[in-house]
Structures are given as structure tokens and as C-alpha cells.
Jmol script that loads the backbone (N, CA, C; Angstrom):
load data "model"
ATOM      1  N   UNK A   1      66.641 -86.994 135.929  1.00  0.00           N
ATOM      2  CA  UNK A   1      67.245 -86.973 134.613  1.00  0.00           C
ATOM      3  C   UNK A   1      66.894 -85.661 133.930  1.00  0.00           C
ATOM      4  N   UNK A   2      68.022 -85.186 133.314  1.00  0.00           N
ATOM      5  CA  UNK A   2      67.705 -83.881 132.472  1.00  0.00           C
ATOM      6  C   UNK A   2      68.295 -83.930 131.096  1.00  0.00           C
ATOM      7  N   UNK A   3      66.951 -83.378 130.085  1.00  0.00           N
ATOM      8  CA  UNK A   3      67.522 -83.363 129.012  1.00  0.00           C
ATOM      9  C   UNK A   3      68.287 -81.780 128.462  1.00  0.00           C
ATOM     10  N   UNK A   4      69.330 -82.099 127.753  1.00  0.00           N
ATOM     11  CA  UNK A   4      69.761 -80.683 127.197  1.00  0.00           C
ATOM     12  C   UNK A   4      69.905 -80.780 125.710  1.00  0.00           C
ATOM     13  N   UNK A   5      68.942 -79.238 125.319  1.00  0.00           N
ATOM     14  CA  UNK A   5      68.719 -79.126 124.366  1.00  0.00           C
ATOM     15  C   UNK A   5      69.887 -77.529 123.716  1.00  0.00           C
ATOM     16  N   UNK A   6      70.475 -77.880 123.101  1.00  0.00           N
ATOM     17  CA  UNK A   6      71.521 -76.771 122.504  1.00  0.00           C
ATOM     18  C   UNK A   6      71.042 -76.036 121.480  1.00  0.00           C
ATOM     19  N   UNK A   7      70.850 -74.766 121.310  1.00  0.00           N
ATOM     20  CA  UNK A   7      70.498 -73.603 121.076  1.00  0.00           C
ATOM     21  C   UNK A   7      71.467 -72.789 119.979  1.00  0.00           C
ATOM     22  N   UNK A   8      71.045 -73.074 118.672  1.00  0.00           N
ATOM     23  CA  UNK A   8      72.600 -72.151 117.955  1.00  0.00           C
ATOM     24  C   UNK A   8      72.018 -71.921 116.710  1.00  0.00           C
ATOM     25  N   UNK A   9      72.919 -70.944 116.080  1.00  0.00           N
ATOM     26  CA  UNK A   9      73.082 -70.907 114.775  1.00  0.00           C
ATOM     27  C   UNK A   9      71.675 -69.557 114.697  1.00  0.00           C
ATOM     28  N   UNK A  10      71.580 -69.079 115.812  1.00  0.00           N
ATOM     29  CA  UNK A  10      70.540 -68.000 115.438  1.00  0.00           C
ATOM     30  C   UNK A  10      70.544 -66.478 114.799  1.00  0.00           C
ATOM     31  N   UNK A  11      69.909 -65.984 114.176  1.00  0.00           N
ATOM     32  CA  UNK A  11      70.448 -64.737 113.970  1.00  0.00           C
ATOM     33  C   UNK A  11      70.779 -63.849 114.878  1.00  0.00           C
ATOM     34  N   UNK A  12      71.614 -62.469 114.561  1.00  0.00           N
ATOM     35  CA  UNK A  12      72.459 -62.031 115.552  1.00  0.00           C
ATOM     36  C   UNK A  12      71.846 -60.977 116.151  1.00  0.00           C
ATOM     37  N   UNK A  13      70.628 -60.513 115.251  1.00  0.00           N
ATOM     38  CA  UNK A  13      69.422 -59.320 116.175  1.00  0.00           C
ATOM     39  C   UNK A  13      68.595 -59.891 117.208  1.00  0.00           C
ATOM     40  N   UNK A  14      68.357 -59.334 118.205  1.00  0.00           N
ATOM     41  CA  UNK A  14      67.113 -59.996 118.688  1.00  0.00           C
ATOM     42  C   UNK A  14      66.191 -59.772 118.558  1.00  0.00           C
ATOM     43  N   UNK A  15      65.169 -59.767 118.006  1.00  0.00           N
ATOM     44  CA  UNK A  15      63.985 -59.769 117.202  1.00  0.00           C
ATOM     45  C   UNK A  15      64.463 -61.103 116.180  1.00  0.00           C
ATOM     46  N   UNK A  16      65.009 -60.841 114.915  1.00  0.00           N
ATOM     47  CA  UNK A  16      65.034 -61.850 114.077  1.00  0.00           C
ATOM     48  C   UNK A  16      65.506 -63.411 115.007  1.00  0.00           C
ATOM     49  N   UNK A  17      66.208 -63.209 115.786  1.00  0.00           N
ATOM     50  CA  UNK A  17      66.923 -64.387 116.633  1.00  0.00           C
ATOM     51  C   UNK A  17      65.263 -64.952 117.699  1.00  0.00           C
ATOM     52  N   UNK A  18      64.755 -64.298 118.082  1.00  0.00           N
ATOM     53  CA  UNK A  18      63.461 -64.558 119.055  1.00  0.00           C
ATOM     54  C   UNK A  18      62.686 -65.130 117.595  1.00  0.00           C
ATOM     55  N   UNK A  19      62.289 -64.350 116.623  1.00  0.00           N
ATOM     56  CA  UNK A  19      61.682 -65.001 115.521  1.00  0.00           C
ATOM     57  C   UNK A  19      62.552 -66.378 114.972  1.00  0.00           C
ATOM     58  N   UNK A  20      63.051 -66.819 115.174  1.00  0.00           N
ATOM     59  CA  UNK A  20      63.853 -67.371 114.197  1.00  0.00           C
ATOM     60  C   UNK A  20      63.786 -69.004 115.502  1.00  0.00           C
ATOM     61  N   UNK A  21      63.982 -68.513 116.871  1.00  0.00           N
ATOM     62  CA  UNK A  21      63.665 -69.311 117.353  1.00  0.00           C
ATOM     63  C   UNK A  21      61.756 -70.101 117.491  1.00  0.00           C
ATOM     64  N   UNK A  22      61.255 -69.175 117.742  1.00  0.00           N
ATOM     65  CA  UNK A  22      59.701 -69.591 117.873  1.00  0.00           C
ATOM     66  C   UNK A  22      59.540 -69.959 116.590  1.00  0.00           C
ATOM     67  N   UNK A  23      60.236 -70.029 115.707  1.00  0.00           N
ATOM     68  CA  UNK A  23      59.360 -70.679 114.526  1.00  0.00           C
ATOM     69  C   UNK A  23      60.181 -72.093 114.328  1.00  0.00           C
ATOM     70  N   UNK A  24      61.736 -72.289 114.597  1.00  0.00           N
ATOM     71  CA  UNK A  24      62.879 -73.365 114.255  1.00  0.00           C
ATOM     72  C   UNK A  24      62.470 -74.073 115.315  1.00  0.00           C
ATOM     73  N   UNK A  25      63.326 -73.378 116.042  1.00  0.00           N
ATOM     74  CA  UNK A  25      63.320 -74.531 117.522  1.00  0.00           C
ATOM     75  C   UNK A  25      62.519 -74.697 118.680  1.00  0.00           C
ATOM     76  N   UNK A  26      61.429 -73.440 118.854  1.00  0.00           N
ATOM     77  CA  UNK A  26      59.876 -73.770 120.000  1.00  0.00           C
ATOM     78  C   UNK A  26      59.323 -75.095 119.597  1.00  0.00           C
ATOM     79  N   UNK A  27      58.895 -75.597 118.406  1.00  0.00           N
ATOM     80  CA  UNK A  27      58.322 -77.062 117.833  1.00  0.00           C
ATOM     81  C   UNK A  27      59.429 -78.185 118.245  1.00  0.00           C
ATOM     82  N   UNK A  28      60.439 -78.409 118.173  1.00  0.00           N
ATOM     83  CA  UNK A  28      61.553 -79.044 118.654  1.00  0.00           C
ATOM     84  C   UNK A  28      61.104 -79.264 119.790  1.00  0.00           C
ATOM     85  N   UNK A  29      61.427 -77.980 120.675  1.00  0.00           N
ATOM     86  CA  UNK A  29      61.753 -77.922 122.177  1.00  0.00           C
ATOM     87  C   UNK A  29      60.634 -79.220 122.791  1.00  0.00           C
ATOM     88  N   UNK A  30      59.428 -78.091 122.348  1.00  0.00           N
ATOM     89  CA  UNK A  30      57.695 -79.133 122.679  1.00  0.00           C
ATOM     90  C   UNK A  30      57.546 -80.330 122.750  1.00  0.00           C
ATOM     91  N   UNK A  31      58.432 -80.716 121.401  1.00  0.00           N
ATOM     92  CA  UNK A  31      58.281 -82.176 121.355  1.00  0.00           C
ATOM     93  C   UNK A  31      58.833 -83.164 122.121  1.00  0.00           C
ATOM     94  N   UNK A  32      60.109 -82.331 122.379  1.00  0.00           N
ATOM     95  CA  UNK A  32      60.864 -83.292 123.558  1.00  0.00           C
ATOM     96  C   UNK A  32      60.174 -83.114 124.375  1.00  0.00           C
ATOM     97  N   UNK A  33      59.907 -81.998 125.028  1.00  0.00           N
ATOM     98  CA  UNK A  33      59.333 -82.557 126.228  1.00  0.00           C
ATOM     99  C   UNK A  33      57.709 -83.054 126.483  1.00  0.00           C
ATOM    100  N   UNK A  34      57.008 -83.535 125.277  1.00  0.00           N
ATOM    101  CA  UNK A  34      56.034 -83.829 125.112  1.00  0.00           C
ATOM    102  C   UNK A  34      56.189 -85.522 125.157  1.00  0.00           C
ATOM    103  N   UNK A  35      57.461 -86.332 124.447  1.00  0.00           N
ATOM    104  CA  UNK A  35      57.261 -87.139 124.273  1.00  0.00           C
ATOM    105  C   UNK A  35      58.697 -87.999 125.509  1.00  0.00           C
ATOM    106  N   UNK A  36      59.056 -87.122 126.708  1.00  0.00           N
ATOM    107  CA  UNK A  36      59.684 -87.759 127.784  1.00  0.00           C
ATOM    108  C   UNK A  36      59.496 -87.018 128.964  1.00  0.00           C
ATOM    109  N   UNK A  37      59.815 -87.652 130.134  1.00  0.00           N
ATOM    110  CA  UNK A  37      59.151 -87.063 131.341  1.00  0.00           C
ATOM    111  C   UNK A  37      60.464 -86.496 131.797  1.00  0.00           C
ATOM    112  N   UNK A  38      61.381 -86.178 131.106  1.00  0.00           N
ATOM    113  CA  UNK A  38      62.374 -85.395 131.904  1.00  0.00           C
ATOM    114  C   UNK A  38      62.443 -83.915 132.054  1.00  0.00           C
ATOM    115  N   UNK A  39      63.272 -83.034 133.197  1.00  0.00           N
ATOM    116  CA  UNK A  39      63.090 -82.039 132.767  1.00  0.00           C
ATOM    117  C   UNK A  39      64.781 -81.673 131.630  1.00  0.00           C
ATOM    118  N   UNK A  40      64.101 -80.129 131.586  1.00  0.00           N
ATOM    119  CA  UNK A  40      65.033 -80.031 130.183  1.00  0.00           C
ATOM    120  C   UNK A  40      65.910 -78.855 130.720  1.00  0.00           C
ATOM    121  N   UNK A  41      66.819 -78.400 130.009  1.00  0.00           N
ATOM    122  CA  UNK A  41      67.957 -77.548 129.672  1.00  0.00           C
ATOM    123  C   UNK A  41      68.297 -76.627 128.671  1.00  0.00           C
ATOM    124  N   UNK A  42      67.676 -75.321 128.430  1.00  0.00           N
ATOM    125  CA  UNK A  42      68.006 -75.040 126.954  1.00  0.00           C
ATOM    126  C   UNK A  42      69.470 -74.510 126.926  1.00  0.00           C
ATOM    127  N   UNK A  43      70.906 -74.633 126.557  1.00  0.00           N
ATOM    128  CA  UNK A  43      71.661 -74.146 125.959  1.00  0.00           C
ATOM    129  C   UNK A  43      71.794 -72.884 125.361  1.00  0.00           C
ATOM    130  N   UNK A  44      71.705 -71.818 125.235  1.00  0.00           N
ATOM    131  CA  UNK A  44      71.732 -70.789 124.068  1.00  0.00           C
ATOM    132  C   UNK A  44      73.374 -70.487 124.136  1.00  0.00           C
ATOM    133  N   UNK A  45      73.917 -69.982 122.824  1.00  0.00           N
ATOM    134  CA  UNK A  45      74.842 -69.253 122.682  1.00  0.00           C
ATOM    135  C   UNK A  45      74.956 -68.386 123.516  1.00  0.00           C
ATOM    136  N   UNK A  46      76.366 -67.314 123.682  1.00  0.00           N
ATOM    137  CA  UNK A  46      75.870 -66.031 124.142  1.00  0.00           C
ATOM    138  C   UNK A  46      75.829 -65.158 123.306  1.00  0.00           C
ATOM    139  N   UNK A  47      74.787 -64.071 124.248  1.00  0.00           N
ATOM    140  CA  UNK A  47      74.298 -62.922 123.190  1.00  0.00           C
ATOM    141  C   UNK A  47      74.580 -61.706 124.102  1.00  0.00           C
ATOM    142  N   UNK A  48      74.137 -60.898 123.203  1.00  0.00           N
ATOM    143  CA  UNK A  48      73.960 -59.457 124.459  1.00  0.00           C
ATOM    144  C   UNK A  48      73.154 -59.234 124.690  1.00  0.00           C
ATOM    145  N   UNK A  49      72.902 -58.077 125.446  1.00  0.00           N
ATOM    146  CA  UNK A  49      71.599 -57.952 126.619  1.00  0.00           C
ATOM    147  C   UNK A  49      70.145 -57.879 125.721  1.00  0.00           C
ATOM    148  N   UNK A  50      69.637 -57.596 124.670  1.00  0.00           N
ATOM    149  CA  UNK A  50      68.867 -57.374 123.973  1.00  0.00           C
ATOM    150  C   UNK A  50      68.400 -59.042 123.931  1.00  0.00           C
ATOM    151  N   UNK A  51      68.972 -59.913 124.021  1.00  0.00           N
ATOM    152  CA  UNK A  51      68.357 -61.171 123.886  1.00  0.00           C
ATOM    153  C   UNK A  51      67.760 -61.514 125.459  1.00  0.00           C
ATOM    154  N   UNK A  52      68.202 -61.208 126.434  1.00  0.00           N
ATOM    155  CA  UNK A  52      67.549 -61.804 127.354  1.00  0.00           C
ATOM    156  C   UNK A  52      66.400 -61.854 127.514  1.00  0.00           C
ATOM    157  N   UNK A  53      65.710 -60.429 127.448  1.00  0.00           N
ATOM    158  CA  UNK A  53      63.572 -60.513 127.588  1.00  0.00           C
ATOM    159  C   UNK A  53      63.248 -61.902 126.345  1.00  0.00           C
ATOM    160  N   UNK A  54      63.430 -61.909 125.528  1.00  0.00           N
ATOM    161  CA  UNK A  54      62.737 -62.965 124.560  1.00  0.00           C
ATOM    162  C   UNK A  54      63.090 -64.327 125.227  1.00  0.00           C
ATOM    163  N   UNK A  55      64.647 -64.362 125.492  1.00  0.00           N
ATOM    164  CA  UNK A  55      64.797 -65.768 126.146  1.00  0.00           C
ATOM    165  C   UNK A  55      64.414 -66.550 127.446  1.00  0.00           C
ATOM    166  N   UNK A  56      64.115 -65.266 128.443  1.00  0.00           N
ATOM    167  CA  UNK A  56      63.716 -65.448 129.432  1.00  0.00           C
ATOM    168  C   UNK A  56      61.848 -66.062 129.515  1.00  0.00           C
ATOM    169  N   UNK A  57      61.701 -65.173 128.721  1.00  0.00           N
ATOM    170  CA  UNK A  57      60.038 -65.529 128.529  1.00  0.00           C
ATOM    171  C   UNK A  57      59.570 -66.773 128.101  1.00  0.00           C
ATOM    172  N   UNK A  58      60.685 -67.355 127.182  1.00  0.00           N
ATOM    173  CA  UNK A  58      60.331 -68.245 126.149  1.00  0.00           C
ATOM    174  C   UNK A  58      60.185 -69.499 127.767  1.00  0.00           C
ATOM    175  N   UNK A  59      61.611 -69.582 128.310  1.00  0.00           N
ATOM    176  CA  UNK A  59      61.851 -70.572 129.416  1.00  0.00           C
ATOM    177  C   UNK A  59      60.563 -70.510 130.492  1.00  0.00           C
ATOM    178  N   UNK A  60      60.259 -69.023 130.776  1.00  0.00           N
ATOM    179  CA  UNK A  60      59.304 -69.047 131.971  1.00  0.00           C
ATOM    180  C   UNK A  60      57.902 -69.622 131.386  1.00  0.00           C
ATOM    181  N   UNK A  61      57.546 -69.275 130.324  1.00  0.00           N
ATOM    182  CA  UNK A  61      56.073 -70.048 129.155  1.00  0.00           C
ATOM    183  C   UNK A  61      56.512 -71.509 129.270  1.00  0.00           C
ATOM    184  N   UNK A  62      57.554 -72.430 128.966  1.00  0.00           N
ATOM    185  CA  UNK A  62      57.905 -73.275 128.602  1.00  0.00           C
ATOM    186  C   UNK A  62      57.463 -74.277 130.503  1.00  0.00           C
ATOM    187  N   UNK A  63      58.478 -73.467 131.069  1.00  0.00           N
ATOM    188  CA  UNK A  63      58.137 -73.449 132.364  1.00  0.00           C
ATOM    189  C   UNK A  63      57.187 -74.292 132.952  1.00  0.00           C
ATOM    190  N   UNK A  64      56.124 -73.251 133.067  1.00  0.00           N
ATOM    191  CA  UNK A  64      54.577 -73.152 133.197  1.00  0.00           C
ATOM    192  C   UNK A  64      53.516 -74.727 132.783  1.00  0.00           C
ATOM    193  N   UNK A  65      53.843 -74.498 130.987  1.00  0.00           N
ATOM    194  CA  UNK A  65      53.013 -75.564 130.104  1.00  0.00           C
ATOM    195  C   UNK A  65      53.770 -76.774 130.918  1.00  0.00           C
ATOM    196  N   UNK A  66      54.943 -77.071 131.478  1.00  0.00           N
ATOM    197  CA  UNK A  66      55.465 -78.237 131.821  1.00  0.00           C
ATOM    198  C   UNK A  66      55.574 -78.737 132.668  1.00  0.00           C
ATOM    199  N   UNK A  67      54.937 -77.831 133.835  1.00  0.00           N
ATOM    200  CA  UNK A  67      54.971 -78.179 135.425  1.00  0.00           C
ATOM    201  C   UNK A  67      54.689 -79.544 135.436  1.00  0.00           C
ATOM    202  N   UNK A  68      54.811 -80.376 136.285  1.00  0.00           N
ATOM    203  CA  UNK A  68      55.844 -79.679 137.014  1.00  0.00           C
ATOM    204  C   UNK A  68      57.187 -80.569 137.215  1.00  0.00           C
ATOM    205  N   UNK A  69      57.596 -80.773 135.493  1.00  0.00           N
ATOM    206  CA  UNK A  69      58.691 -81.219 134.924  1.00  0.00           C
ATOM    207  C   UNK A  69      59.394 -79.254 134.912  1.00  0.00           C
ATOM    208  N   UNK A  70      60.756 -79.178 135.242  1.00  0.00           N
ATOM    209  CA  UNK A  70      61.608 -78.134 135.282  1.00  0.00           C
ATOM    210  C   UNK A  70      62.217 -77.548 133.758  1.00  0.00           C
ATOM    211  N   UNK A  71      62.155 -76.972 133.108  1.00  0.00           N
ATOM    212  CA  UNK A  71      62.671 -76.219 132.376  1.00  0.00           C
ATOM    213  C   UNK A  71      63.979 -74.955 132.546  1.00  0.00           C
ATOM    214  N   UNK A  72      64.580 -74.982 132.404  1.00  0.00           N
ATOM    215  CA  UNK A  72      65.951 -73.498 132.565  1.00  0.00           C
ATOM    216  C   UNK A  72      66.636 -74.037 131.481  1.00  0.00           C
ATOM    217  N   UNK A  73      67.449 -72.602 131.258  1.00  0.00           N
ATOM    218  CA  UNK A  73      67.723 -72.010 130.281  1.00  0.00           C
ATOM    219  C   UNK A  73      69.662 -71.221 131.009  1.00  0.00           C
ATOM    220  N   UNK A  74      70.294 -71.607 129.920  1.00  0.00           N
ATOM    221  CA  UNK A  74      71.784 -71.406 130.423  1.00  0.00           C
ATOM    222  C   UNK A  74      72.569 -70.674 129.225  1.00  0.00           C
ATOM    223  N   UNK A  75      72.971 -69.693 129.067  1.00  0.00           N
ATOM    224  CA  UNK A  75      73.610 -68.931 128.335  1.00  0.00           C
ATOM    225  C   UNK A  75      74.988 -69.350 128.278  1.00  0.00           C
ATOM    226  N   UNK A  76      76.205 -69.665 127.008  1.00  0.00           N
ATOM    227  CA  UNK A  76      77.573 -70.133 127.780  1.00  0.00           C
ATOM    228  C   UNK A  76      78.123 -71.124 126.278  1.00  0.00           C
ATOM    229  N   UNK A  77      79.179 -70.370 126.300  1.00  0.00           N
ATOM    230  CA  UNK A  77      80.072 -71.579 124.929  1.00  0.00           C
ATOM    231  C   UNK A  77      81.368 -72.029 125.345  1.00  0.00           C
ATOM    232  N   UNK A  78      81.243 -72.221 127.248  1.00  0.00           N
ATOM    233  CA  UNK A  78      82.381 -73.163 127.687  1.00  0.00           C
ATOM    234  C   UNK A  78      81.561 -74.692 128.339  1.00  0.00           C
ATOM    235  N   UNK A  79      82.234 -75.498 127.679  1.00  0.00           N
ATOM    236  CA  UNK A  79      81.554 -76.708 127.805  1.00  0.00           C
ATOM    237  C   UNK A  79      81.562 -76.884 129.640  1.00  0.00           C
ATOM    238  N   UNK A  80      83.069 -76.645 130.449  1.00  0.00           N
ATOM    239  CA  UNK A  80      82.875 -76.974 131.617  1.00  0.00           C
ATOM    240  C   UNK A  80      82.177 -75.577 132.685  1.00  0.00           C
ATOM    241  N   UNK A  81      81.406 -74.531 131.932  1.00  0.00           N
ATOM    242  CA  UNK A  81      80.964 -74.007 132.618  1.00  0.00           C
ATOM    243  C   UNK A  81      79.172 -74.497 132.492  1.00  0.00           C
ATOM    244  N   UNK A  82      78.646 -75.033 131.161  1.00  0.00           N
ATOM    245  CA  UNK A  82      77.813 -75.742 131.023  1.00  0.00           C
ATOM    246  C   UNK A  82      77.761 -77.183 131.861  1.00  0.00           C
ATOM    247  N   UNK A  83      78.715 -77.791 132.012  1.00  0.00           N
ATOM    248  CA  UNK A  83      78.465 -79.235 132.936  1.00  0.00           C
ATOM    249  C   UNK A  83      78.509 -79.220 134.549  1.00  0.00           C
ATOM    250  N   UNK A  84      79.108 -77.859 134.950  1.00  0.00           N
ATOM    251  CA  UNK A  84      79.239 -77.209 136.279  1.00  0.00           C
ATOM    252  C   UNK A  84      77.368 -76.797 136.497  1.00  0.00           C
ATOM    253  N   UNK A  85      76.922 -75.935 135.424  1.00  0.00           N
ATOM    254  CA  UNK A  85      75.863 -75.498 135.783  1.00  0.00           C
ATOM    255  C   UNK A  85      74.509 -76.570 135.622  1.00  0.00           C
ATOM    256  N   UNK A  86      74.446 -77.587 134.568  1.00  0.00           N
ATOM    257  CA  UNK A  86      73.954 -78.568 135.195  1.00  0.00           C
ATOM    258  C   UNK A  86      74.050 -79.545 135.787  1.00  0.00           C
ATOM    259  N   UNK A  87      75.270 -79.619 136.699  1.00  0.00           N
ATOM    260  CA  UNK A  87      75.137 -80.098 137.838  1.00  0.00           C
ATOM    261  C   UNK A  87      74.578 -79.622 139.110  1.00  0.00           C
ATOM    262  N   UNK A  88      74.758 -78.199 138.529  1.00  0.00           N
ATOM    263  CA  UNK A  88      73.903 -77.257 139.919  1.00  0.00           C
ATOM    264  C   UNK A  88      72.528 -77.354 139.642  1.00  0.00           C
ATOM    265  N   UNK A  89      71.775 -77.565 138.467  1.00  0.00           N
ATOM    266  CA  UNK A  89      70.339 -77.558 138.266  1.00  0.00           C
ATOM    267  C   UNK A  89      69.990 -78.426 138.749  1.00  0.00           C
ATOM    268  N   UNK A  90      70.701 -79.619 138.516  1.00  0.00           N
ATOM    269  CA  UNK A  90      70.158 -81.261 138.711  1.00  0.00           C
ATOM    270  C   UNK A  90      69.832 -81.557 140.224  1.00  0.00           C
ATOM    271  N   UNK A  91      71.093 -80.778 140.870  1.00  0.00           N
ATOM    272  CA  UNK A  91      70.683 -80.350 142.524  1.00  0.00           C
ATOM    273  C   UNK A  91      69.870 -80.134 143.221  1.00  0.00           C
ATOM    274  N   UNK A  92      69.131 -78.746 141.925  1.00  0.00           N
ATOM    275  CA  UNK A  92      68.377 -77.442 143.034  1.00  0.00           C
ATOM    276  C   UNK A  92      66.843 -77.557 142.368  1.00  0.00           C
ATOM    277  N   UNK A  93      65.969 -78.748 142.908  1.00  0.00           N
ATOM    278  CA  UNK A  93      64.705 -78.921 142.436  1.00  0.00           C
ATOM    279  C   UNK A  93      64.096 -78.152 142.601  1.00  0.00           C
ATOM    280  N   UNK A  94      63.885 -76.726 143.223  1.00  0.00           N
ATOM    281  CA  UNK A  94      62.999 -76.176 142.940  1.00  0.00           C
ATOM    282  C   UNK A  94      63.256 -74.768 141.572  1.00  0.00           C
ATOM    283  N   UNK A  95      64.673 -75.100 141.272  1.00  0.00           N
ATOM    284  CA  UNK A  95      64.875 -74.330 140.339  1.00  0.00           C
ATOM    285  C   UNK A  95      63.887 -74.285 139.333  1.00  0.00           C
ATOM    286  N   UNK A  96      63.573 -73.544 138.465  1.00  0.00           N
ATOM    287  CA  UNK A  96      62.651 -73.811 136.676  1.00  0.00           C
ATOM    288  C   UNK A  96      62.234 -72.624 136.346  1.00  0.00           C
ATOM    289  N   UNK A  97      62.212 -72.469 135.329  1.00  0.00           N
ATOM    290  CA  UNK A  97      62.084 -71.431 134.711  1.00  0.00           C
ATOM    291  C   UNK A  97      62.976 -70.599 134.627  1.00  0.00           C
ATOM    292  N   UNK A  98      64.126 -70.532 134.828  1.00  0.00           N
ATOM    293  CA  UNK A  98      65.273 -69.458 134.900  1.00  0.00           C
ATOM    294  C   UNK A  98      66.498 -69.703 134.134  1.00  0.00           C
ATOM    295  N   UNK A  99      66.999 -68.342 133.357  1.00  0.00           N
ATOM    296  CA  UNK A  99      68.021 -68.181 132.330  1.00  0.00           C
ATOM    297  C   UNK A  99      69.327 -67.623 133.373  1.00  0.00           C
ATOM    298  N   UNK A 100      70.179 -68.727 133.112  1.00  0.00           N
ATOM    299  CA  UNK A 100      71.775 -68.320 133.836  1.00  0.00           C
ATOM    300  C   UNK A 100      72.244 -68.458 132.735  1.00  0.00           C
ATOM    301  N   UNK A 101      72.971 -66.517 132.555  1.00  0.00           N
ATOM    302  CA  UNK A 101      74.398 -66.428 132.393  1.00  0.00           C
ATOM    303  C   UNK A 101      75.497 -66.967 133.076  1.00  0.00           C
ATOM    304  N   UNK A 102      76.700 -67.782 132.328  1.00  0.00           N
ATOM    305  CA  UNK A 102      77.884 -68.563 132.756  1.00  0.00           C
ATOM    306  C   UNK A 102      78.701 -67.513 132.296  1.00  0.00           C
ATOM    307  N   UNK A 103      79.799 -67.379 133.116  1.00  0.00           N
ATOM    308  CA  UNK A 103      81.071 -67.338 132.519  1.00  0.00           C
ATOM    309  C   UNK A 103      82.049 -67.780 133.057  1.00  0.00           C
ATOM    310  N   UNK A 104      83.253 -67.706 132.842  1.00  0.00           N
ATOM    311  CA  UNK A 104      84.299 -68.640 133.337  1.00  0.00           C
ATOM    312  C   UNK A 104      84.848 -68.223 134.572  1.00  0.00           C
ATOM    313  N   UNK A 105      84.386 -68.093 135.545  1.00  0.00           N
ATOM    314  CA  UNK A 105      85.108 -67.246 136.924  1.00  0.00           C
ATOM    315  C   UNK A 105      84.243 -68.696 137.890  1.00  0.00           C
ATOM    316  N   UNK A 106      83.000 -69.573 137.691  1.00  0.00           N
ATOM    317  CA  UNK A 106      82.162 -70.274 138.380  1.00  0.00           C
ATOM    318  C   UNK A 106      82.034 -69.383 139.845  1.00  0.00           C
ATOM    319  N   UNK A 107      81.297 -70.302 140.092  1.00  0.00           N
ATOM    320  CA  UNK A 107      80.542 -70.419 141.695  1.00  0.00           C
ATOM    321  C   UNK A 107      81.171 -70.828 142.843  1.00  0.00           C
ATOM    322  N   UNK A 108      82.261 -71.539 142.773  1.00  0.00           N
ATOM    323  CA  UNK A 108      82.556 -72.141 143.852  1.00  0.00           C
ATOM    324  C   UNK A 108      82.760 -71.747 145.571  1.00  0.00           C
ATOM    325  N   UNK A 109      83.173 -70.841 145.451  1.00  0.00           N
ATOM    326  CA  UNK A 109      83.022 -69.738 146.754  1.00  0.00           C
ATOM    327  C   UNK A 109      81.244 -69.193 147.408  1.00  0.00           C
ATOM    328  N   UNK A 110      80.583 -69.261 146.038  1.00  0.00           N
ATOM    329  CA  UNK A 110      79.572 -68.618 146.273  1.00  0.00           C
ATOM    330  C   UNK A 110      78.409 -70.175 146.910  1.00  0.00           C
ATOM    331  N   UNK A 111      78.708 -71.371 146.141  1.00  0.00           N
ATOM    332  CA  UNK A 111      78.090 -72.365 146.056  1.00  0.00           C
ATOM    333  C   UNK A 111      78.765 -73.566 147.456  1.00  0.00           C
ATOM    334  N   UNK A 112      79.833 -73.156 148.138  1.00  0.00           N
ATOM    335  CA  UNK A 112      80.399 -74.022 149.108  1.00  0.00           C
ATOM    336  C   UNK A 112      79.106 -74.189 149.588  1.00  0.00           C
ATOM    337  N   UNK A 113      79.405 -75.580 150.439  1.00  0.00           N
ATOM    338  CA  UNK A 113      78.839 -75.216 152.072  1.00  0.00           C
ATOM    339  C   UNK A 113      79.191 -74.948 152.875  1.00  0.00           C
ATOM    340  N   UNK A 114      78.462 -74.512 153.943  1.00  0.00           N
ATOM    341  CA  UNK A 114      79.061 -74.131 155.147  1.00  0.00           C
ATOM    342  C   UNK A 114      79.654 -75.305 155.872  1.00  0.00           C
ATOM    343  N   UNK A 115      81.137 -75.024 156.579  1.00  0.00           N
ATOM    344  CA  UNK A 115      81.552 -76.308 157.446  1.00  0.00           C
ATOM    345  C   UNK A 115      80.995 -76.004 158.459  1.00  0.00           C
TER     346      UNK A 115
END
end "model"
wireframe off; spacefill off
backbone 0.3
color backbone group
């Protein structure tokens, strides 16, 4: 079971947006996964490249404190590229700690199996 937690409404710098998260939504995040044994999903909007170091870190810390319940982190404001990609998380248990950019082109070629 995975929980997903959606990520929005942040400011549009990154600095104020990394601040804005560790102070709003890091206490949130904690709690969920303090008070259920699932792993989680963070959602973020998309941003540009200036957000990734803060977001990445936040997931790989988050990570860590939660072993070895899974944490990742999914960038993306198309709902079926979000339900595509956690279906691929829910899959790939040794995934955690890691921020995927989505966009609308998917995986499917890349994600077949082999016949």
C-alpha cells in the first residue's frame, strides 16, 4: 500500500519554495508516515531545474528516517502520468528515495518486457 501525498501551492523561487516547504509541509509529510506503515509518494507540481537539489534531498532524508518503509517523489500535473508512475513504484520495491520527472510521452517501450 502507498500513500500519496500532493505537493502545491508553493512559491515559485526555489529557495522560498524549499523554505516554504520544510516549514508547511515536512511536519505533514512526518506525520503520515509516523502514524501508518505505508510507504509514501510525494506529488510536487512542476518546476524548473533550480527545484530539483532541494527536492531531491528532502525525499532521500525522508528516505533514510523511514527505512525501510519507501519514500519517492514524482514531479507531474497529468493525473494519468501520475497513476502510470505509481503503478510503476508499487512494482519496483527496491525503488525509494528517488524524484521522477513525468511527462506525457510515458514509458511504455522503455518499461515492456521482454517476449
Amino acid at each position: 500500500m502507498m500513500a500519496l501525498v500532493r505537493v502545491s501551492a508553493l512559491p515559485e523561487g526555489a529557495l522560498d519554495s524549499a523554505a516554504a516547504f520544510h516549514a508547511e509541509m515536512l511536519p505533514q509529510v512526518r506525520a503520515a508516515l509516523a502514524a501508518s506503515g505505508e510507504d509514501l509518494v510525494l506529488a510536487f507540481e512542476p518546476a524548473d531545474h533550480e527545484h530539483r537539489g532541494w527536492r531531491l534531498a528532502a525525499v532521500q532524508q525522508l528516505a533514510r528516517e523511514h527505512a525501510p518503509r519507501r519514500v519517492n517523489a514524482i514531479e507531474s500535473d497529468d493525473e494519468e502520468a501520475i497513476a502510470a508512475a505509481l503503478s510503476y513504484i508499487d512494482r519496483a520495491p527496491g525503488l525509494t528515495g528517488q524524484l521522477l520527472r513525468l511527462d506525457r510521452n510515458g514509458a511504455d517501450g522503455l518499461l515492456s518486457s521482454a517476449s
